[in-house]
matplotlib code that plots the C-alpha trace (Angstrom):
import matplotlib.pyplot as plt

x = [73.5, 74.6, 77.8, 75.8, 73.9, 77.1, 78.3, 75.5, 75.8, 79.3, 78.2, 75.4, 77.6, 80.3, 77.4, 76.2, 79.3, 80.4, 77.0, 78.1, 81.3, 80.2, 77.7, 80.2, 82.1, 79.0, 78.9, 80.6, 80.5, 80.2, 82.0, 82.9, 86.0, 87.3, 91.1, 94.0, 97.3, 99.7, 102.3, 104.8, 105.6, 109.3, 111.2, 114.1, 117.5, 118.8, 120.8, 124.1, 125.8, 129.2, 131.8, 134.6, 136.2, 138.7, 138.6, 142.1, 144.5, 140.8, 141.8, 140.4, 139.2, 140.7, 137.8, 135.6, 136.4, 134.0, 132.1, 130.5, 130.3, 127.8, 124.3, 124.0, 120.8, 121.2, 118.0, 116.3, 113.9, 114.1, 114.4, 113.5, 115.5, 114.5, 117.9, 120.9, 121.5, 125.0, 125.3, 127.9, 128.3, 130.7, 131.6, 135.8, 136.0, 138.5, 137.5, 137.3, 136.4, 133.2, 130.8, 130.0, 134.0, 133.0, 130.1, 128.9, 127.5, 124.5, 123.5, 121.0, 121.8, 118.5, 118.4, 115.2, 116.4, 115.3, 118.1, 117.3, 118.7, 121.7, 122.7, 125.6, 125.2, 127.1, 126.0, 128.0, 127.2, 128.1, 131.4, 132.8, 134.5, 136.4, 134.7, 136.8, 135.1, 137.7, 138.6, 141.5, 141.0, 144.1, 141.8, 140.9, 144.4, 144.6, 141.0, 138.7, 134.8, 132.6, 129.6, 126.9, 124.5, 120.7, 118.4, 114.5]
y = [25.8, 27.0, 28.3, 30.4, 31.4, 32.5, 34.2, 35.8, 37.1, 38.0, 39.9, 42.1, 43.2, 44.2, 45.9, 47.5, 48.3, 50.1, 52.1, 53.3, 54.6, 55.9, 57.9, 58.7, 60.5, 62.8, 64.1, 67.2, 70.4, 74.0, 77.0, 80.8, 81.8, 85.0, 86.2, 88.5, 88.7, 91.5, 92.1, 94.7, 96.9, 97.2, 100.7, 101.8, 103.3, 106.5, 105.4, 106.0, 108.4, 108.5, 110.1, 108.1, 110.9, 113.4, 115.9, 117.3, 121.0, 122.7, 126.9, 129.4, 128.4, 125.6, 123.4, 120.7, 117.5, 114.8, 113.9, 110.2, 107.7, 105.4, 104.9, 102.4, 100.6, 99.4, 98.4, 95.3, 96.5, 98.0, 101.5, 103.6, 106.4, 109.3, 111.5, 112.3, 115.7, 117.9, 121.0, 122.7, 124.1, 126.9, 124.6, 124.2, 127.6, 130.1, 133.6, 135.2, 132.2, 131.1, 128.7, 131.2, 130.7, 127.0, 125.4, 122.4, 121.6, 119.1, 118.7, 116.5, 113.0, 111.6, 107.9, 106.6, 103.0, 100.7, 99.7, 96.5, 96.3, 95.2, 97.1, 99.4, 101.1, 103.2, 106.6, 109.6, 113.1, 116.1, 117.5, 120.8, 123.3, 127.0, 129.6, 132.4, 135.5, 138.0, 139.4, 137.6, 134.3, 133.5, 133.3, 129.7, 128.2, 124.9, 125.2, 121.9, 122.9, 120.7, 119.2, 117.5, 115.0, 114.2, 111.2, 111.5]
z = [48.8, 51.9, 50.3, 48.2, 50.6, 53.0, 49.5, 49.4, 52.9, 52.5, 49.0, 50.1, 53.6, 51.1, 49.0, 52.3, 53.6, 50.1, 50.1, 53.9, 52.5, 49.4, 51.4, 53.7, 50.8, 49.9, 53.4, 54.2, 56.4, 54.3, 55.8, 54.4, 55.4, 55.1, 54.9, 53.6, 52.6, 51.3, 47.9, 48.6, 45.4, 44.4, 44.5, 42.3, 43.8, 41.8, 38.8, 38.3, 35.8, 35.3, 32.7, 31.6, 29.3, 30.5, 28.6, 29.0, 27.8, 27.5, 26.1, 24.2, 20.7, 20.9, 19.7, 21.4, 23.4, 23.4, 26.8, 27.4, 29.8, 31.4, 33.6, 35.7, 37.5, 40.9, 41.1, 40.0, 38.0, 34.6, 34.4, 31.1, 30.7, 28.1, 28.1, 30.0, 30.5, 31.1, 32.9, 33.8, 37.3, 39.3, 41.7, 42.4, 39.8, 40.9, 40.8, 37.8, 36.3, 35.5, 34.0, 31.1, 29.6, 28.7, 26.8, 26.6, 22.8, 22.7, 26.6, 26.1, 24.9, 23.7, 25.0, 24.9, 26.5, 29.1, 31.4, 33.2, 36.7, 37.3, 34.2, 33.0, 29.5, 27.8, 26.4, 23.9, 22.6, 24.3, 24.0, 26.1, 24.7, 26.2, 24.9, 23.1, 25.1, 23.7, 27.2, 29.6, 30.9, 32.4, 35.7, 34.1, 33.5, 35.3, 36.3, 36.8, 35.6, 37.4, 35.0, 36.2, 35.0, 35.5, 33.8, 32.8]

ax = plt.figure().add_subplot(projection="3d")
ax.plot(x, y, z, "-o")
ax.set_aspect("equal")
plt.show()
């Protein structure tokens, strides 16, 4: 009897001594906190066109070299392009010699592409050609017209 009795004992201090931890484990402090933090948005760097033709022996009438090349994003990001553009300029043009003896047939290359970054794609379309004004041009032999290109 007096081994049930300490098994009792030994029972209801574990019961009592469970109870006091259980309710232990329901009591907690509340607190609010406030706080903040910060996400930086990315940027892009200016893409990168580039021709890769040389069109070469340009003259009068004497028909239409094709113009293509590449774009390239530096950035990380993807970059959607809608067209590449060519334009002819005056710069490095000797006198006499202008923009107006050349032309550039179909500019605008419709591109309609994302470019992820990182990326170099290819594009085509334009082509340059000397225009036959019917007046001298001698002022553009062994000229070098400039043409530049812009994205949107």
């Amino acid at each position: 009897m007096s081994r049930l009795l300490h098994n009792k004992k030994v029972t209801a201090c574990a019961l009592i001594g469970l109870l006091l931890v259980a309710g232990g484990a329901y009591a907690y402090w509340t607190q609010t906190g406030a706080g903040s933090g910060e996400a930086d948005t990315g940027t892009t760097s200016e893409l990168v066109i580039l021709q890769v033709s040389t069109p070469t022996g340009l003259a009068p009438a004497a028909g239409s070299q094709p113009l293509s090349g590449t774009i390239e994003n530096p950035s990380e990001g993807t970059v959607h392009v809608t067209s590449i553009t060519a334009t002819l300029t005056s710069t490095g043009l000797p006198a006499g010699c202008t923009v107006d003896d050349y032309l550039i047939n179909d500019p605008v290359v419709d591109y309609d592409a994302d470019i992820l970054g990182g990326d170099v794609d290819p594009w085509t379309g334009p082509s340059i050609e000397m225009v036959d004004t019917g007046e001298n041009q001698d002022a553009c032999k062994g000229a070098t017209v400039t043409i530049a290109y812009t994205s949107a």
